[in-house]
C-alpha positions in Angstrom: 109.9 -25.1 140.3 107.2 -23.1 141.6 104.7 -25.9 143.0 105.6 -28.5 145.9 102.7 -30.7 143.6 99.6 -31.9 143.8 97.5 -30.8 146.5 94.2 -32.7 146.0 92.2 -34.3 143.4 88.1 -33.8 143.4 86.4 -37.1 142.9 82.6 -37.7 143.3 81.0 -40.6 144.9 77.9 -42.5 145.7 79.4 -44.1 149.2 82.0 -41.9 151.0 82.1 -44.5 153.7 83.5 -46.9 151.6 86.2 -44.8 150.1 86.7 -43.8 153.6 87.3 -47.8 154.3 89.0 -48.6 151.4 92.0 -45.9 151.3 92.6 -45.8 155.0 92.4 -50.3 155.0 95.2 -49.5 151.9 97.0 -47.0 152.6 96.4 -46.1 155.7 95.4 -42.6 155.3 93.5 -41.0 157.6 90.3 -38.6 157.3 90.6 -34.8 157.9 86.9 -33.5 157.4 83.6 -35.3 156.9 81.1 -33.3 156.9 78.3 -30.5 154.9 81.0 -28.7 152.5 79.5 -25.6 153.4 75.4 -25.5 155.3 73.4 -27.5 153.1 75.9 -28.3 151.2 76.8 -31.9 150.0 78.9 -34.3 151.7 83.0 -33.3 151.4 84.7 -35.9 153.1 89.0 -34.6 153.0 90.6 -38.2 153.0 94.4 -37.5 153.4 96.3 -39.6 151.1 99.9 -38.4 151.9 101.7 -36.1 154.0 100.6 -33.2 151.7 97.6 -34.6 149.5 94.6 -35.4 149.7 91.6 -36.7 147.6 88.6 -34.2 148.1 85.2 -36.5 148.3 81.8 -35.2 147.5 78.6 -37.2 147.9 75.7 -35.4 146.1 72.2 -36.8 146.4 70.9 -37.7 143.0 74.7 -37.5 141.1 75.3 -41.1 139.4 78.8 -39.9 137.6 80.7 -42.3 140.1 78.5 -45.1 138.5 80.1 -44.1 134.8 83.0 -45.9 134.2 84.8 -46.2 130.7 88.3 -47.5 129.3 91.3 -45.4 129.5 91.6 -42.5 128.3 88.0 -42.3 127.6 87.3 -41.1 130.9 87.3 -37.3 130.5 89.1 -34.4 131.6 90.9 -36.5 134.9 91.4 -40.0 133.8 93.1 -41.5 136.5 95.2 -40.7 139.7 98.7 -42.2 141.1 99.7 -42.4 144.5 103.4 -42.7 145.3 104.2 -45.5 147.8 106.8 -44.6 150.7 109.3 -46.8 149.5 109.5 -50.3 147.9 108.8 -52.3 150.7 105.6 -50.2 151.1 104.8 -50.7 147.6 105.1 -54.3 148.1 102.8 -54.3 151.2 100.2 -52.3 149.4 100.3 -54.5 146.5 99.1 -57.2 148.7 96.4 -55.4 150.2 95.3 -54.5 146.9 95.6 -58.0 145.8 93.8 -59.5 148.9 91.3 -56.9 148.7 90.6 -58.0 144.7 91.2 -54.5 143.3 94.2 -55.2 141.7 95.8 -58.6 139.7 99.0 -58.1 140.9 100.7 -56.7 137.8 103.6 -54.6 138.3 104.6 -52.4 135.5 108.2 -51.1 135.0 108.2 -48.1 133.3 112.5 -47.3 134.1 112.2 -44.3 136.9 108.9 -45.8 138.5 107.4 -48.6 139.2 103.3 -48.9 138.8 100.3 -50.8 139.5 96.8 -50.0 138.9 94.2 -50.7 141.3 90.4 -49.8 141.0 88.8 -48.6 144.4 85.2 -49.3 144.9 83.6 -46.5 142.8 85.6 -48.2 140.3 87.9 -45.6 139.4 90.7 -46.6 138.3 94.3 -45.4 139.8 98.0 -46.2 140.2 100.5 -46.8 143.2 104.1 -45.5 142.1 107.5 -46.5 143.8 110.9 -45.3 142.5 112.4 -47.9 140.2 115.4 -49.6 142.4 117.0 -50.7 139.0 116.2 -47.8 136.5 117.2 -48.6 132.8 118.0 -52.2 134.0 115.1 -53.7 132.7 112.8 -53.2 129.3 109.5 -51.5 130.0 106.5 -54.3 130.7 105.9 -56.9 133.5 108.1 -56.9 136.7 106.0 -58.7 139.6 108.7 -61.1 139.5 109.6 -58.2 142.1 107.0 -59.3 144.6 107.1 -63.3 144.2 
């Protein structure tokens, strides 16, 4: 394989400082840049996300696209992003956070290799925490927050 993987993912937003809020309260990732992209350029705020990625967060006066939100898969070009979780036990921590937080139910989908669940952050975007599956194949595919009870 040529790549180490994703490097970033370009969103826009109306509010950089609460995507600043809500990923660092979550996750805990911290903020690299906020700042003019370039002089008189819009707001880039670099919110690092993981110890080699990073969302890339432009505020441009007058752009409502973070307003637009449709179903899956109806979303365009980039429909959704997944963050993986440092381990299980920090899957099940940020699953709470999420859950306290009211961007997520709860639902934890086993999909054999990984474990998921979708949250929606406050431009309403809608993404995915990951965690290696501690029981891969040992399950059928659907519902495990029996995991997290």
């Amino acid at each position: 394989m040529q790549t180490l993987g994703l490097d970033h993912v370009a969103v826009i937003t109306g509010d950089s400082d609460a995507l600043q809020r809500f990923y660092i309260d979550m996750f805990g990732a911290t903020i690299e840049f906020d700042g003019e992209e370039y002089p008189g350029g819009p707001r880039m705020t670099v919110i690092n996300v993981g110890p080699s990625t990073e969302l890339n967060v432009f505020e441009i006066e007058g752009n409502d696209q973070a307003e637009h939100q449709t179903p899956m898969f109806g979303r365009g070009r980039l429909d959704h992003i997944g963050l993986r979780a440092a381990d299980l036990d920090q899957f099940g921590h940020i699953r709470r956070q999420l859950m306290d937080a009211g961007a997520t139910d709860g639902t934890v989908t086993d999909f054999g290799r990984k474990l998921s669940l979708f949250f929606r952050d406050p431009d309403a975007m809608e993404c995915e925490v990951l965690v290696p599956n501690p029981e891969p194949g040992r399950h059928p595919v659907g519902s495990r927050s029996d995991l997290f009870e």
